[in-house]
HTML snippet that shows the backbone in 3Dmol.js (N, CA, C, O; Angstrom):
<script src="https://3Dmol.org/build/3Dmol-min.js"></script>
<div id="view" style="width:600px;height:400px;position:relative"></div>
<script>
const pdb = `
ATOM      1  N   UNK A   1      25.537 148.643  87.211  1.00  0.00           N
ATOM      2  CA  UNK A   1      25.650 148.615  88.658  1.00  0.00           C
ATOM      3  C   UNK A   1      24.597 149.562  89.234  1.00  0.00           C
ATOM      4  O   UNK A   1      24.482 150.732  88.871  1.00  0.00           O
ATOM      5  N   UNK A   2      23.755 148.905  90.259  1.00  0.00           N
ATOM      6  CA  UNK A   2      22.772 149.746  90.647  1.00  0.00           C
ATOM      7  C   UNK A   2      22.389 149.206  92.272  1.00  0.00           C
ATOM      8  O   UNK A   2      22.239 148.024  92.582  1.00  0.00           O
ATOM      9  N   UNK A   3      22.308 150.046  92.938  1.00  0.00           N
ATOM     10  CA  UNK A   3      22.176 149.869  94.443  1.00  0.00           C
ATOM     11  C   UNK A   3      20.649 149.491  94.428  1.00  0.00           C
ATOM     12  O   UNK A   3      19.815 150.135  93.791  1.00  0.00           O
ATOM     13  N   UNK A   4      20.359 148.361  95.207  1.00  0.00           N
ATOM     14  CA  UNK A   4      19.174 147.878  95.239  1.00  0.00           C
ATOM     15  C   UNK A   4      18.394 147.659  96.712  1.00  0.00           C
ATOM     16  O   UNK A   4      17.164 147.654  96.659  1.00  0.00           O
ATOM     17  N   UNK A   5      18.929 147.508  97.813  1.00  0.00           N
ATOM     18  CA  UNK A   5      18.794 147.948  99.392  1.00  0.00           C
ATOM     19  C   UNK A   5      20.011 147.322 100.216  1.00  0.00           C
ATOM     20  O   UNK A   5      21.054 146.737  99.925  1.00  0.00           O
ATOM     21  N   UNK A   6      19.446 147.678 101.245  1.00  0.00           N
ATOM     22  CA  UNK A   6      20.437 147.343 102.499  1.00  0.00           C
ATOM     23  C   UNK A   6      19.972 145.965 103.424  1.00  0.00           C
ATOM     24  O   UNK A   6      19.137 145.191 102.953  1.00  0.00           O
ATOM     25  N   UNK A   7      20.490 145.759 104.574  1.00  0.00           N
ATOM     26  CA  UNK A   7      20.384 144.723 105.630  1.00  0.00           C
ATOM     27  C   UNK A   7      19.206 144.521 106.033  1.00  0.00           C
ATOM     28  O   UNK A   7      18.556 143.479 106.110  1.00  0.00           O
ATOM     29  N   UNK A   8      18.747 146.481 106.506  1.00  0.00           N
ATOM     30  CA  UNK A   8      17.846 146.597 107.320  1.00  0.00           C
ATOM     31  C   UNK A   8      16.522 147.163 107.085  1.00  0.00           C
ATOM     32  O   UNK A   8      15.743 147.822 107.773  1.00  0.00           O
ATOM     33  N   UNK A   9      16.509 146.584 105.596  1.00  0.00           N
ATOM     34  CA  UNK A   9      15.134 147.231 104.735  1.00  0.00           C
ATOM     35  C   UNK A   9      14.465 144.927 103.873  1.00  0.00           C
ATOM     36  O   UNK A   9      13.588 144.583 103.081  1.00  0.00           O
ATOM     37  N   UNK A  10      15.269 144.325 104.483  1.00  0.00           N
ATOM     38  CA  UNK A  10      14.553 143.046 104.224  1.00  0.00           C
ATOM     39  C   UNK A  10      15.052 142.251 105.267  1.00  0.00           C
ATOM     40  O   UNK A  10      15.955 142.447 106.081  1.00  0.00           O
ATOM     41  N   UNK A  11      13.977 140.941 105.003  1.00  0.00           N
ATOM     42  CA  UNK A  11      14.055 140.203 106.063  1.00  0.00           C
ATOM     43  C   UNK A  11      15.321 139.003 106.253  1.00  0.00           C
ATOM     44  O   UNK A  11      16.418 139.170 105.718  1.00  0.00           O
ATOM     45  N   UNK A  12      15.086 138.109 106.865  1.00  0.00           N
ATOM     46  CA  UNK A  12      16.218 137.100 106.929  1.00  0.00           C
ATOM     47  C   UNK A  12      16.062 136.515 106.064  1.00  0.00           C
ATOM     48  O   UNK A  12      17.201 136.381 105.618  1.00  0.00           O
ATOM     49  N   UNK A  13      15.130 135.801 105.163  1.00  0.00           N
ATOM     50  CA  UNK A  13      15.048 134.721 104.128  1.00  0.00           C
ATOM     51  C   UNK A  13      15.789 135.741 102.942  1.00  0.00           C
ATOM     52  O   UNK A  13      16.729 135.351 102.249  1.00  0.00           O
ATOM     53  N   UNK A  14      15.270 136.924 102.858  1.00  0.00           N
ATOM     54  CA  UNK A  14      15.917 137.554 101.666  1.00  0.00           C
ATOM     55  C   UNK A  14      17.457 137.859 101.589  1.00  0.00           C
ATOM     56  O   UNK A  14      18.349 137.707 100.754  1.00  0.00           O
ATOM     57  N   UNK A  15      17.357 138.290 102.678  1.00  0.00           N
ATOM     58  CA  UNK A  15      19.225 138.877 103.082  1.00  0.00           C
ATOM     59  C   UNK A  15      19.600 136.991 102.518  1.00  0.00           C
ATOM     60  O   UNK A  15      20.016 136.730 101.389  1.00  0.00           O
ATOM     61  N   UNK A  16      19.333 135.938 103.583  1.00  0.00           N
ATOM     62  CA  UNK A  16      20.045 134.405 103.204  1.00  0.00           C
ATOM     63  C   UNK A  16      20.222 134.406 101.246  1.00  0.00           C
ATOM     64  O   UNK A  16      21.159 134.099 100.509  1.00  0.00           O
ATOM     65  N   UNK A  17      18.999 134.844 101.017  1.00  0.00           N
ATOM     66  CA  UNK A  17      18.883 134.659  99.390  1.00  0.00           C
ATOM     67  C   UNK A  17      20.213 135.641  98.894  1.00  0.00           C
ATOM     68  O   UNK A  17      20.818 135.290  97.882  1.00  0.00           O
ATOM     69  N   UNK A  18      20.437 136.277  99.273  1.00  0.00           N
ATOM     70  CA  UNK A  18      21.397 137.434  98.715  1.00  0.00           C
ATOM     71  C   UNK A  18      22.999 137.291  99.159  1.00  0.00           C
ATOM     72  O   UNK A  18      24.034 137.545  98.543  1.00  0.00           O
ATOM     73  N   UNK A  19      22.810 136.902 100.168  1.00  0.00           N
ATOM     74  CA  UNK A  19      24.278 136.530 100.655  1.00  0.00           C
ATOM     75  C   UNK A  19      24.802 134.453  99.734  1.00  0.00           C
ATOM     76  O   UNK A  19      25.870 133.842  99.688  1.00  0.00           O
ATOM     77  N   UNK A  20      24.172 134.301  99.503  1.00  0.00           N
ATOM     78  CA  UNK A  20      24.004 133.025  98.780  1.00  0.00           C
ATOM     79  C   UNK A  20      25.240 132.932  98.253  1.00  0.00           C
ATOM     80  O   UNK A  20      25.407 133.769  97.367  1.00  0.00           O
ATOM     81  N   UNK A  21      26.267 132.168  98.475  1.00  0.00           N
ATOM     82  CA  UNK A  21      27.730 131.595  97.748  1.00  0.00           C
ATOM     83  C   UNK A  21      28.790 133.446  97.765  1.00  0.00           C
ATOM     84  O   UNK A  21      29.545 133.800  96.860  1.00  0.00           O
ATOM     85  N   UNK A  22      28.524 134.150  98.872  1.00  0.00           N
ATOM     86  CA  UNK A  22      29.450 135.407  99.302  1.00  0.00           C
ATOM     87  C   UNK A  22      30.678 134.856  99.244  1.00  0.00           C
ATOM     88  O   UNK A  22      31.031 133.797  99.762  1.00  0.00           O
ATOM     89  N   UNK A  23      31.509 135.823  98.410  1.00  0.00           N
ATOM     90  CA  UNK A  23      33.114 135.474  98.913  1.00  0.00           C
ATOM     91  C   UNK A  23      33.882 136.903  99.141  1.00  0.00           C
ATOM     92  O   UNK A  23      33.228 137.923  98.924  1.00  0.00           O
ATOM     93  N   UNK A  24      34.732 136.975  99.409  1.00  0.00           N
ATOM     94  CA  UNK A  24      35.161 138.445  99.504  1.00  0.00           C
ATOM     95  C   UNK A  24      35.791 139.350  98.492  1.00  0.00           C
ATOM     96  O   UNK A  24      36.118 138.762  97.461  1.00  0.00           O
ATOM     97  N   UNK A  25      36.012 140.471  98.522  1.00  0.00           N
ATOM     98  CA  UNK A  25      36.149 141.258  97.464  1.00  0.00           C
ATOM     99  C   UNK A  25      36.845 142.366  98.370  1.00  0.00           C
ATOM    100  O   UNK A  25      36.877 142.758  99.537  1.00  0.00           O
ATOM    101  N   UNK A  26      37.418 142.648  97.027  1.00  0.00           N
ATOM    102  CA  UNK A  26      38.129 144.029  97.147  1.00  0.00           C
ATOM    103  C   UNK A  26      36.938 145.380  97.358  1.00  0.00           C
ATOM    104  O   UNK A  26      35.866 145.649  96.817  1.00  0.00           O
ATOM    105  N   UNK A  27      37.964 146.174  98.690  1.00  0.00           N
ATOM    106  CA  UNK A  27      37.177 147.259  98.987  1.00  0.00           C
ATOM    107  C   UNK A  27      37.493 148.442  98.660  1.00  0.00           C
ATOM    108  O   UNK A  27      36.740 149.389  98.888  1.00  0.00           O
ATOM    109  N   UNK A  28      38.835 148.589  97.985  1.00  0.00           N
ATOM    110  CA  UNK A  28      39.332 149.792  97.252  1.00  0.00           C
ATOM    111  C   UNK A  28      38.891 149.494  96.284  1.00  0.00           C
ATOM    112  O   UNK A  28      38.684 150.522  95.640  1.00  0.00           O
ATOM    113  N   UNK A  29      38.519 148.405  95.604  1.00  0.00           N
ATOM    114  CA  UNK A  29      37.804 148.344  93.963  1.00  0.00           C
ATOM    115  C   UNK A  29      36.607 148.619  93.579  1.00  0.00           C
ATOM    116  O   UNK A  29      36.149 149.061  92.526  1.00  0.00           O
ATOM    117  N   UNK A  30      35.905 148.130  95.108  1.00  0.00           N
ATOM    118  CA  UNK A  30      34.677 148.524  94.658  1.00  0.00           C
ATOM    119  C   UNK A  30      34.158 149.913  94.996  1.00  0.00           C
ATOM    120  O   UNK A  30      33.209 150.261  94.294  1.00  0.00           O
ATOM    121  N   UNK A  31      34.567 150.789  95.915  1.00  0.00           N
ATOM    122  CA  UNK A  31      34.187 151.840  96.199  1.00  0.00           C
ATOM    123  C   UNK A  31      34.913 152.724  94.906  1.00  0.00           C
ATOM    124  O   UNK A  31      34.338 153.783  94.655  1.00  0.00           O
ATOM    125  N   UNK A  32      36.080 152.406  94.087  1.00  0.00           N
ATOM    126  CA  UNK A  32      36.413 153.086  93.419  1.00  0.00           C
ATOM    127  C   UNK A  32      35.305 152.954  92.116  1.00  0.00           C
ATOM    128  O   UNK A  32      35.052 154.007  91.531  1.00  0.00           O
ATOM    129  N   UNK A  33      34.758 151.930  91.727  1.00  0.00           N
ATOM    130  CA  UNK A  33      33.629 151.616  91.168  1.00  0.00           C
ATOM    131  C   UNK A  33      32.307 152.416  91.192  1.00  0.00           C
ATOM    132  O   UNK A  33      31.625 152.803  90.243  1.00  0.00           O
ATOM    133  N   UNK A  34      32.053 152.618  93.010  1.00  0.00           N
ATOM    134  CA  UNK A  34      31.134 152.690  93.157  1.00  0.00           C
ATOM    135  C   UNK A  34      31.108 154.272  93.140  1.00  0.00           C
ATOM    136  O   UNK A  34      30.042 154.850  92.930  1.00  0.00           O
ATOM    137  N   UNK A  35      32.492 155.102  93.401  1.00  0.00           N
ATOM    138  CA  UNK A  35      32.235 156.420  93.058  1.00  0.00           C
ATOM    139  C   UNK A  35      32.004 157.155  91.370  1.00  0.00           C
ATOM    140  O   UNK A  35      31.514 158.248  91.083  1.00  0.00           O
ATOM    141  N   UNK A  36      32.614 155.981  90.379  1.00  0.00           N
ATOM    142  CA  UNK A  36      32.724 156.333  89.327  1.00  0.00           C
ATOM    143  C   UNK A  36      30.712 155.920  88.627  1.00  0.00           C
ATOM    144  O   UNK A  36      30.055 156.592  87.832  1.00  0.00           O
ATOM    145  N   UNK A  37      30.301 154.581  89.363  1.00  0.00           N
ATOM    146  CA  UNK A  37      29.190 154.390  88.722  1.00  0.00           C
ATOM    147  C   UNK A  37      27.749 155.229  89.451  1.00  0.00           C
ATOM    148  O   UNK A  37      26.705 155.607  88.921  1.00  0.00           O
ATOM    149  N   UNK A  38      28.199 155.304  90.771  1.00  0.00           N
ATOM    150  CA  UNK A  38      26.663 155.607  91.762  1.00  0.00           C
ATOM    151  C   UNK A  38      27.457 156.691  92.480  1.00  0.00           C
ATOM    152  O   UNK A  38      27.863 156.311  93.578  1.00  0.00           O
ATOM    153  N   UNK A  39      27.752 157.809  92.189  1.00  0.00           N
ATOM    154  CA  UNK A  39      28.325 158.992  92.709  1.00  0.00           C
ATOM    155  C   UNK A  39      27.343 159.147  94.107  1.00  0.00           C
ATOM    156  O   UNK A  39      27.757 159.187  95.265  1.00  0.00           O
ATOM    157  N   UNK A  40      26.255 159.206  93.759  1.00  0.00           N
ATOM    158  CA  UNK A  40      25.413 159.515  95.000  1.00  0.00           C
ATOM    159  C   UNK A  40      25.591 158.742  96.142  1.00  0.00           C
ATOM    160  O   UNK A  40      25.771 159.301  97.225  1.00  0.00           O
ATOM    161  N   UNK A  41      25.564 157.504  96.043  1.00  0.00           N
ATOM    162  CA  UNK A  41      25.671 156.840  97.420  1.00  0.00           C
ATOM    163  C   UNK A  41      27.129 157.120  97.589  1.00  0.00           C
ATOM    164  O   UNK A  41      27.289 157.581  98.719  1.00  0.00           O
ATOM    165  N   UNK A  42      28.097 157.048  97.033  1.00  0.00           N
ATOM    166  CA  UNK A  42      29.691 157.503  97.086  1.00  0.00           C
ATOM    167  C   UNK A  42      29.087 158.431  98.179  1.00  0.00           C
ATOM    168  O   UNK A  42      28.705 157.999  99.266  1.00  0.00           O
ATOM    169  N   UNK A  43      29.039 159.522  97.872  1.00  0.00           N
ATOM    170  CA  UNK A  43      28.358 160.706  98.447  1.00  0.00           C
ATOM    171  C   UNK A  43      27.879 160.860  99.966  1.00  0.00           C
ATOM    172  O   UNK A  43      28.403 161.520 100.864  1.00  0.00           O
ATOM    173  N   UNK A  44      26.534 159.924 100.000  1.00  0.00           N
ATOM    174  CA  UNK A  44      25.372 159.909 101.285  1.00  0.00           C
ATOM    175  C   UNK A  44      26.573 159.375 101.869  1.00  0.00           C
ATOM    176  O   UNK A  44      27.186 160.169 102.582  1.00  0.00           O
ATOM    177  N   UNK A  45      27.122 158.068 101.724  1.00  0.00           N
ATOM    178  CA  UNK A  45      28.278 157.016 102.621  1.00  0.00           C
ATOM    179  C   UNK A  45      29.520 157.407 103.196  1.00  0.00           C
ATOM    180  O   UNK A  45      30.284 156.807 103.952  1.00  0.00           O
ATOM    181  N   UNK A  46      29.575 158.916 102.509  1.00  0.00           N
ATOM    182  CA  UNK A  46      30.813 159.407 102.531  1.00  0.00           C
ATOM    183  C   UNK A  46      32.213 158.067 102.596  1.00  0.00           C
ATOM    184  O   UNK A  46      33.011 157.785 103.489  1.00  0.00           O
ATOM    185  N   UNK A  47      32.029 157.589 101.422  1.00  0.00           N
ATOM    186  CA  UNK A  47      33.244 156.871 101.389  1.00  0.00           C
ATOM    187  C   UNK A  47      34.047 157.020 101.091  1.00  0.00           C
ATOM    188  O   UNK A  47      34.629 156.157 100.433  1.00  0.00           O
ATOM    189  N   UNK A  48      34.677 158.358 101.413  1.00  0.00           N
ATOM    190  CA  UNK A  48      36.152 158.849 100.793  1.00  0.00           C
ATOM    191  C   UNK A  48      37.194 158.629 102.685  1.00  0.00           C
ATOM    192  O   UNK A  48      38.418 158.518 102.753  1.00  0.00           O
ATOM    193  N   UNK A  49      36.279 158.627 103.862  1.00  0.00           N
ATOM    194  CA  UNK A  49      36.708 158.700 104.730  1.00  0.00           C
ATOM    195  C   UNK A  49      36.670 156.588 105.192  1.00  0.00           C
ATOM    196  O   UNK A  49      36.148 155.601 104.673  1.00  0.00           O
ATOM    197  N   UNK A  50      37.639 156.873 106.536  1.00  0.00           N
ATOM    198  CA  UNK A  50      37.956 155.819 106.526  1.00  0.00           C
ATOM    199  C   UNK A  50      36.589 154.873 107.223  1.00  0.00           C
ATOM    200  O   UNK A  50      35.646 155.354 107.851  1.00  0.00           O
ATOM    201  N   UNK A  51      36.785 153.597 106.940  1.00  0.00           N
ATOM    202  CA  UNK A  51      36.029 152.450 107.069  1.00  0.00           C
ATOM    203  C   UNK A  51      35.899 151.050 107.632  1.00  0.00           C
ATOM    204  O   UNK A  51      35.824 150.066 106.896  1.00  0.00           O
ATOM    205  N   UNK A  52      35.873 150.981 108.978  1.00  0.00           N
ATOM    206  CA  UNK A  52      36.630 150.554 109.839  1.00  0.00           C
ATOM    207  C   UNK A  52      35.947 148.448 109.517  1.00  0.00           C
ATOM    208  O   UNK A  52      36.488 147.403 109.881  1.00  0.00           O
ATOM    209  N   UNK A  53      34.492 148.696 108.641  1.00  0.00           N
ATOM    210  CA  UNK A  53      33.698 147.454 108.254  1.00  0.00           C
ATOM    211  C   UNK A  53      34.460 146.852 106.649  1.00  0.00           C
ATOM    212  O   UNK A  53      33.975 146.039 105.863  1.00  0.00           O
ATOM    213  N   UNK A  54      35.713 147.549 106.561  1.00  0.00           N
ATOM    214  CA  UNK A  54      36.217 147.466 105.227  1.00  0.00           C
ATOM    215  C   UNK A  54      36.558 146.097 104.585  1.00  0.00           C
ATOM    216  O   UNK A  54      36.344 145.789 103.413  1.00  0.00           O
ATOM    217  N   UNK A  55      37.030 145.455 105.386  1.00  0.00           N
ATOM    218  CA  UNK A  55      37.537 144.050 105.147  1.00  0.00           C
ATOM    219  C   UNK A  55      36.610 142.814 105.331  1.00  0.00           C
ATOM    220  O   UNK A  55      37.013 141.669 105.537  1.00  0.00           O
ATOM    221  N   UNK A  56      34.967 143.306 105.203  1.00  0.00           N
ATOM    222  CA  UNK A  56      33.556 142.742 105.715  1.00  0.00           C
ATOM    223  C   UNK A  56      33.297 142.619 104.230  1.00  0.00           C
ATOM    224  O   UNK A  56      32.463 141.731 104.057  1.00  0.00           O
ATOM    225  N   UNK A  57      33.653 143.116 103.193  1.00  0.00           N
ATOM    226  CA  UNK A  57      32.984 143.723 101.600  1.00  0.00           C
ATOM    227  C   UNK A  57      32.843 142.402 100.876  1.00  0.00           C
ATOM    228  O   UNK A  57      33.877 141.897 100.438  1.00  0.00           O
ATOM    229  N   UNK A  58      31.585 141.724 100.680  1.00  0.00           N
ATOM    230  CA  UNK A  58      31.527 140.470  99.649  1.00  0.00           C
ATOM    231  C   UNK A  58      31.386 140.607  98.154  1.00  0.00           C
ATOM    232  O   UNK A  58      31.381 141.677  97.547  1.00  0.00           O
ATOM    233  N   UNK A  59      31.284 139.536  97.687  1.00  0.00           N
ATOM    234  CA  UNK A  59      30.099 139.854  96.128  1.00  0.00           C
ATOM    235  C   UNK A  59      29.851 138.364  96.411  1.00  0.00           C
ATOM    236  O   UNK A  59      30.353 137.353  96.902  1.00  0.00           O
ATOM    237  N   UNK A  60      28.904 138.795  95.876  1.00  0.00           N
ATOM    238  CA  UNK A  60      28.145 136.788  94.734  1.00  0.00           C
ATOM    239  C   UNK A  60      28.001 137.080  93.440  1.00  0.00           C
ATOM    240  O   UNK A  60      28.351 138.152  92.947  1.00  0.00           O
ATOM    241  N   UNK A  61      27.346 135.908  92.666  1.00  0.00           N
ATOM    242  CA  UNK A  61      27.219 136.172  91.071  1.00  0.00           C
ATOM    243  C   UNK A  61      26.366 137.192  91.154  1.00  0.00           C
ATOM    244  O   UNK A  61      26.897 138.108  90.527  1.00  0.00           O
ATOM    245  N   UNK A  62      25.407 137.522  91.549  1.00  0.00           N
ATOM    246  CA  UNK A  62      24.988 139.047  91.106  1.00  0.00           C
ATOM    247  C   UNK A  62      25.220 140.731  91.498  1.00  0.00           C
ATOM    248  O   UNK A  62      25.335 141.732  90.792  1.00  0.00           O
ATOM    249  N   UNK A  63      25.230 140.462  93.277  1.00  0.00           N
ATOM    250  CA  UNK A  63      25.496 141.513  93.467  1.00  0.00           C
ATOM    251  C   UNK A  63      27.220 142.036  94.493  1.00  0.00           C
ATOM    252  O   UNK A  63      28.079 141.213  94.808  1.00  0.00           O
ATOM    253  N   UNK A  64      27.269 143.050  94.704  1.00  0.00           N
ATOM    254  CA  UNK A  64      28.490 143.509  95.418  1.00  0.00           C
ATOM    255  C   UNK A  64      27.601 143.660  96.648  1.00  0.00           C
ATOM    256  O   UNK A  64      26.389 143.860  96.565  1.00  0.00           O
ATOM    257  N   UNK A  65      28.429 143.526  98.056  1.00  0.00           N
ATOM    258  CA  UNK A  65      27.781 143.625  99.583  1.00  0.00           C
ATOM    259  C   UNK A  65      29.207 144.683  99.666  1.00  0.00           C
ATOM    260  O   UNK A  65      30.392 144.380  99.524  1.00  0.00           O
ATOM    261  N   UNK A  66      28.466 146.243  99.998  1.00  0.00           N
ATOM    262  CA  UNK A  66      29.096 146.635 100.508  1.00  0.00           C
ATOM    263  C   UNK A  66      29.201 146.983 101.985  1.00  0.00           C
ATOM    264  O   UNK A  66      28.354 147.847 102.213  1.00  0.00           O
ATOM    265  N   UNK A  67      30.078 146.585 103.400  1.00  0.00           N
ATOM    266  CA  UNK A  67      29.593 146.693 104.398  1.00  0.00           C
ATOM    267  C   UNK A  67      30.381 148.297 104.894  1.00  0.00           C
ATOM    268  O   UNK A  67      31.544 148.668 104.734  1.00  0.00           O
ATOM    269  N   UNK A  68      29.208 148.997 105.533  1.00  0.00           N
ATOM    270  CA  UNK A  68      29.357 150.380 106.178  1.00  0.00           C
ATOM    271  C   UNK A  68      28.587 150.726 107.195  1.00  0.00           C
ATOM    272  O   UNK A  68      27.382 150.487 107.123  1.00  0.00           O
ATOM    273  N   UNK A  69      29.072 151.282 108.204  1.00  0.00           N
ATOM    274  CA  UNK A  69      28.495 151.424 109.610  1.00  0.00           C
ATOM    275  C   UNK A  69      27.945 150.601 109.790  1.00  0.00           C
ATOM    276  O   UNK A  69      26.814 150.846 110.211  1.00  0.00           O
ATOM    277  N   UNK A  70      28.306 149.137 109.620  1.00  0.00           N
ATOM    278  CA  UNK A  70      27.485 147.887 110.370  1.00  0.00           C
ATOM    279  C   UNK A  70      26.777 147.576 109.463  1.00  0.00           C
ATOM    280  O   UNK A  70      26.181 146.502 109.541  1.00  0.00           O
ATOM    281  N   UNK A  71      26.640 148.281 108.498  1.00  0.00           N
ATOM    282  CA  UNK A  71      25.157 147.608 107.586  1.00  0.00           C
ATOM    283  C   UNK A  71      25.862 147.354 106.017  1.00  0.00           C
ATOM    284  O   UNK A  71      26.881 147.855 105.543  1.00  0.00           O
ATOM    285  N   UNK A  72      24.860 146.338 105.400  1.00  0.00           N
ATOM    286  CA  UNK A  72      25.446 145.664 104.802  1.00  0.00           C
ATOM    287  C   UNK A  72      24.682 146.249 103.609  1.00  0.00           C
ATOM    288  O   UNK A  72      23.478 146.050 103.772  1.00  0.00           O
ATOM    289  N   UNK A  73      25.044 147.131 102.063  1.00  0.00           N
ATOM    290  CA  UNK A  73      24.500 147.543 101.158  1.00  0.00           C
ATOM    291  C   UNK A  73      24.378 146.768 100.141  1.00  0.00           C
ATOM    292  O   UNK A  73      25.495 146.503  99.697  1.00  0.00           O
ATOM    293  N   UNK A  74      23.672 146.353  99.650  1.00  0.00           N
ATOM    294  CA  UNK A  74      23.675 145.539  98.184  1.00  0.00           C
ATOM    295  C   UNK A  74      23.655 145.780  97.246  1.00  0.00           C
ATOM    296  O   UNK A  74      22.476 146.088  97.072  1.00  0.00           O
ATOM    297  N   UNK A  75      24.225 145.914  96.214  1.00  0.00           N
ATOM    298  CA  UNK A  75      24.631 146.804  95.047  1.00  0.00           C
ATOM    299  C   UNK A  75      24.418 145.490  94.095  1.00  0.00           C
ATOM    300  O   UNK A  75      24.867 144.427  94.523  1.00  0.00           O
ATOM    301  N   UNK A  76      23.746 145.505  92.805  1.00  0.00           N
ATOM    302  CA  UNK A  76      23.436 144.515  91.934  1.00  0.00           C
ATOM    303  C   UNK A  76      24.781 145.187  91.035  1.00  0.00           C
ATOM    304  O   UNK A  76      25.081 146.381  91.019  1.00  0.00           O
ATOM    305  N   UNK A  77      25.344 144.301  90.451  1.00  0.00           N
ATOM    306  CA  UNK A  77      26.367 144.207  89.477  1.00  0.00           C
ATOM    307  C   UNK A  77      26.302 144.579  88.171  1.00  0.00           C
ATOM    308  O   UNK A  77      27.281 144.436  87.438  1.00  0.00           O
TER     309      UNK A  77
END
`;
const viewer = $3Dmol.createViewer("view");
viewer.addModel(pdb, "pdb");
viewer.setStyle({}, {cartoon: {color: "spectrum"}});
viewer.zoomTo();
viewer.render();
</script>
């Protein structure tokens, strides 16, 4: 698992490429994931506090979409 960018660091064709067959996912699973694998962004995101984009959180076959303050993080699997 490795964080690879956000919303607002590519364009629309790429974000479309990435959001490609999204379904939703658990957001206590993956942040619990994401503190055990990528402590740091745990960290910068402060995701121990609450998260009001929580129920926004996708995956596809490759990566996890985590959504926070509006923006949408992409985390490869």
């Amino acid at each position: 698992m490795e964080y690879e960018t956000n919303c607002t660091q590519i364009n629309i064709t790429k974000w479309n490429a990435l959001m490609k067959g999204a379904r939703k996912c658990s957001y206590k699973k993956l942040v619990a994931r994401i503190k055990k694998e990528i402590p740091s962004l745990y960290e910068s995101l402060c995701l121990n506090f609450y998260n009001p984009w929580e129920g926004d959180c996708q995956q596809t076959k490759t990566h996890y979409i985590l959504v926070h303050s509006g923006i949408e993080y992409f985390i490869r699997k």
